[in-house]
C-alpha positions in Angstrom: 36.2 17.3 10.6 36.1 19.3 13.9 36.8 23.5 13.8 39.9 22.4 15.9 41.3 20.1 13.1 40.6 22.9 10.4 42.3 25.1 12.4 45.5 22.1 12.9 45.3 21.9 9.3 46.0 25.7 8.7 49.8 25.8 11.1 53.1 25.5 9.1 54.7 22.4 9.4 57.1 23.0 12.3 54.1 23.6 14.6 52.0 21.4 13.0 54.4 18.2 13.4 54.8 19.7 17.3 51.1 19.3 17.7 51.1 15.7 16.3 53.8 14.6 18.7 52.1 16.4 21.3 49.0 14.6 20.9 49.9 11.3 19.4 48.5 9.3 22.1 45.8 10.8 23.0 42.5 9.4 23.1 39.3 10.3 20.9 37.6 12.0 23.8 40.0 14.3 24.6 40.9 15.9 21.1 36.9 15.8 20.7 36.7 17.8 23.4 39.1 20.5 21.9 37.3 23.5 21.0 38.5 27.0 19.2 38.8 30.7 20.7 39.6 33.1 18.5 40.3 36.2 21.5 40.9 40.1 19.9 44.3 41.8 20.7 44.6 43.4 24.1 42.4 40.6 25.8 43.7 39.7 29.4 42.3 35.8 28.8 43.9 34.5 31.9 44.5 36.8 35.2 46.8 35.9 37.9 44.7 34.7 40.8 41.3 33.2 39.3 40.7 30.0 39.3 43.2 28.1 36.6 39.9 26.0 35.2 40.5 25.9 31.4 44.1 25.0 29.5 44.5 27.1 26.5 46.7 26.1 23.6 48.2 29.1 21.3 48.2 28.1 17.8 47.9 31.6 16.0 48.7 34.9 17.7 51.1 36.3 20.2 50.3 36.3 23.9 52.4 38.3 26.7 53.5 37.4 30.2 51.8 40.7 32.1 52.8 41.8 36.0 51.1 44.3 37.4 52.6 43.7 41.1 54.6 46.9 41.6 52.7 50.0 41.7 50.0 48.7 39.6 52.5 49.6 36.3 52.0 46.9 33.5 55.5 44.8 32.3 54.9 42.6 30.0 58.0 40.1 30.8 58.0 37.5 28.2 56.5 36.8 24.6 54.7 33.5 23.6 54.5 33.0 20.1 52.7 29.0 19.0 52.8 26.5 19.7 52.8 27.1 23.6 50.2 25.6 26.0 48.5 28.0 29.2 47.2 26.2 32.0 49.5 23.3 32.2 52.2 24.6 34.7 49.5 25.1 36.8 48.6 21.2 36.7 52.7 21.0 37.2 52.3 23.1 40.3 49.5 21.3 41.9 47.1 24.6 42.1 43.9 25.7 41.5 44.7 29.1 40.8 46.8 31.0 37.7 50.1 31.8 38.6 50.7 34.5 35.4 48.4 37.1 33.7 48.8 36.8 29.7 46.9 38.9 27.4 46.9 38.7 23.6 49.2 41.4 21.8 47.6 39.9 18.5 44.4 38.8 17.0 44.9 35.3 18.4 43.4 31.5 18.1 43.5 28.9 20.9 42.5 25.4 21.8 41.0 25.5 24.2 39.6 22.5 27.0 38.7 22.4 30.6 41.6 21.6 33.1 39.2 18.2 34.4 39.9 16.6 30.9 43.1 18.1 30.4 44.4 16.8 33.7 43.0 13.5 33.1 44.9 13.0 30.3 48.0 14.1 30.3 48.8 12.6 34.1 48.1 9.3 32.2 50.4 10.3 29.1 54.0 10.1 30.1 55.4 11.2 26.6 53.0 14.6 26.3 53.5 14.6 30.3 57.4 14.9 29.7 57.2 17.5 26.4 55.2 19.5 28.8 56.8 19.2 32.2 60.7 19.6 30.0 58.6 23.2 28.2 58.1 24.3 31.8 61.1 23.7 32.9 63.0 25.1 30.1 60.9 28.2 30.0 61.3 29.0 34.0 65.4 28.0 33.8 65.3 30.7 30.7 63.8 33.3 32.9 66.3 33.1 36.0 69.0 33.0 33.4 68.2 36.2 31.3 66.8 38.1 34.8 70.2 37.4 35.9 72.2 39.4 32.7 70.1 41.7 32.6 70.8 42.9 36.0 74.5 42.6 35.6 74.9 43.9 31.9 73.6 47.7 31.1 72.3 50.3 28.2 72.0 49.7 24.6 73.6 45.8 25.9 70.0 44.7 27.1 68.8 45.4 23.3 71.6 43.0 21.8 70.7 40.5 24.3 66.9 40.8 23.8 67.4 40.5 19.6 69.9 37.2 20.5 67.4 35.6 22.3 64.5 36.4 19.9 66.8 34.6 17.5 67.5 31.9 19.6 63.7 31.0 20.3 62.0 31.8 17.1 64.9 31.1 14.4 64.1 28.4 11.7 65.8 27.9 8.6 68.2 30.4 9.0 65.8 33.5 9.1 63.8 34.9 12.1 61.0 37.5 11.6 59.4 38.8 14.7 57.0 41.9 15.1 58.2 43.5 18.9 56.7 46.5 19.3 58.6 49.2 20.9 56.8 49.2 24.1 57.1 45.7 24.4 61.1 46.5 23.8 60.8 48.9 26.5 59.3 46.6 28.8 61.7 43.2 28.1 64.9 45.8 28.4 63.7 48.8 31.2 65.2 50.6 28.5 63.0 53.9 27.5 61.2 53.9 24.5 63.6 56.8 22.7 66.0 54.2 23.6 65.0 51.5 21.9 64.0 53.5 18.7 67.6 54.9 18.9 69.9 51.8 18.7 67.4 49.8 16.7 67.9 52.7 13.7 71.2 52.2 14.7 71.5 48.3 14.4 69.8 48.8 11.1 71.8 51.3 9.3 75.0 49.2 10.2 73.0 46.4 8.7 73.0 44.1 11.8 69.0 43.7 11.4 66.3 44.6 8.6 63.3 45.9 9.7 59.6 46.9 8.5 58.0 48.7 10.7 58.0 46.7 13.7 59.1 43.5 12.4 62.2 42.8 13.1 64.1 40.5 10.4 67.4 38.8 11.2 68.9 36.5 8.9 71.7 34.2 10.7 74.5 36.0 9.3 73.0 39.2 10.8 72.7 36.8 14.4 75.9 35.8 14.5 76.9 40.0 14.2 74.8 40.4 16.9 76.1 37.5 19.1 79.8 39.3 18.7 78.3 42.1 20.3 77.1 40.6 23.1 79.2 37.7 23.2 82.6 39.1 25.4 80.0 40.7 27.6 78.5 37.6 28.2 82.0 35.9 28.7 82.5 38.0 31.3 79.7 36.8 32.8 80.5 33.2 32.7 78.3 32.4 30.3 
């Protein structure tokens, strides 16, 4: 049994069953080509610009979108937690270079393989070609979408909106438990820090979230609070 496999072996089922779907027609040569990374916290493992030559697959950790465009400040614009694949919009795209710097925010553990065999593969895959081209696609429509509200909605707003899309996107089983730092808060919201810390102690105490530490836990109940909060504003919107 390959590290890769152990590693496989080791993901809870949702991600597990995502993987096997992902892969199920691929060919020996390609999943013995897989090979683990296990990257430290704070690592900037791909940077926009260099050459997009390896594809790495998240499987443990939490990565972060990272633009450094305007006036060399660092927003961190979206959170990947697994099972999410790096490299392939790229292949999408049709260029050689990474569009999007991601760094680890957590001890993390990839797949990783070179874009040759990668490319190779999944352009002769139609099923893993569609789960990944429908991912892309989803995760770009996402992003003009929530830009959009948070330019038109305001204050404490952009924090209900942030915890109702955390919900949305990791939720299972009626429970969601997410560590967001409050930088990272900060940085999805352009709310400041003293901010954040002020209507998340809020939200708490009225009992629309639990929280330890930095882990945010919201059971459906408390989602469905926090989607009345948000919910007229949105309406407004035309959502």
């Amino acid at each position: 049994m390959s590290e890769a496999d152990t590693w496989i072996k080791k993901l809870d089922t949702k991600d597990r069953a995502y993987l096997k779907r992902y892969f199920a027609n691929a060919p020996c040569w390609l999943m013995d080509s897989l090979r683990t990374a296990q990257i430290p916290k704070g690592t900037a493992f791909i940077r926009e610009g260099e050459r997009a030559d390896t594809i790495y697959v998240l499987i443990r950790g939490r990565v972060v979108a990272v633009d450094y465009r305007v006036q060399e400040i660092a927003y961190g614009f979206i959170s990947f937690h697994p099972v999410e694949v790096f490299g392939a919009m790229e292949i999408l795209m049709d260029t050689d270079r990474y569009k999007t710097t991601l760094e680890t925010t957590k001890d993390s553990v990839f797949l990783k393989i070179s874009r040759e065999i990668f490319e190779k593969w999944i352009k002769q895959d139609m099923a893993a070609f569609q789960m990944q081209t429908w991912k892309t696609c989803r995760y770009l429509l996402d992003e003009v979408r929530k830009e959009r509200l948070y330019v038109l909605i305001q204050g404490v707003e952009r924090v209900y909106l942030t915890l109702y899309e955390i919900y949305q996107t990791y939720g299972s089983a009626g429970v969601c438990s997410v560590y967001v730092s409050r930088k990272e808060f900060a940085e999805m919201t352009g709310l400041s820090e003293r901010t954040i810390t002020r209507t998340l102690r809020d939200l708490e105490e009225k009992g629309y979230i639990t929280r330890d530490g930095w882990n945010i836990l919201m059971t459906d109940s408390q989602y469905e609070s926090i989607k009345t909060l948000i919910e007229d504003k949105i309406s407004e919107l035309g959502e």
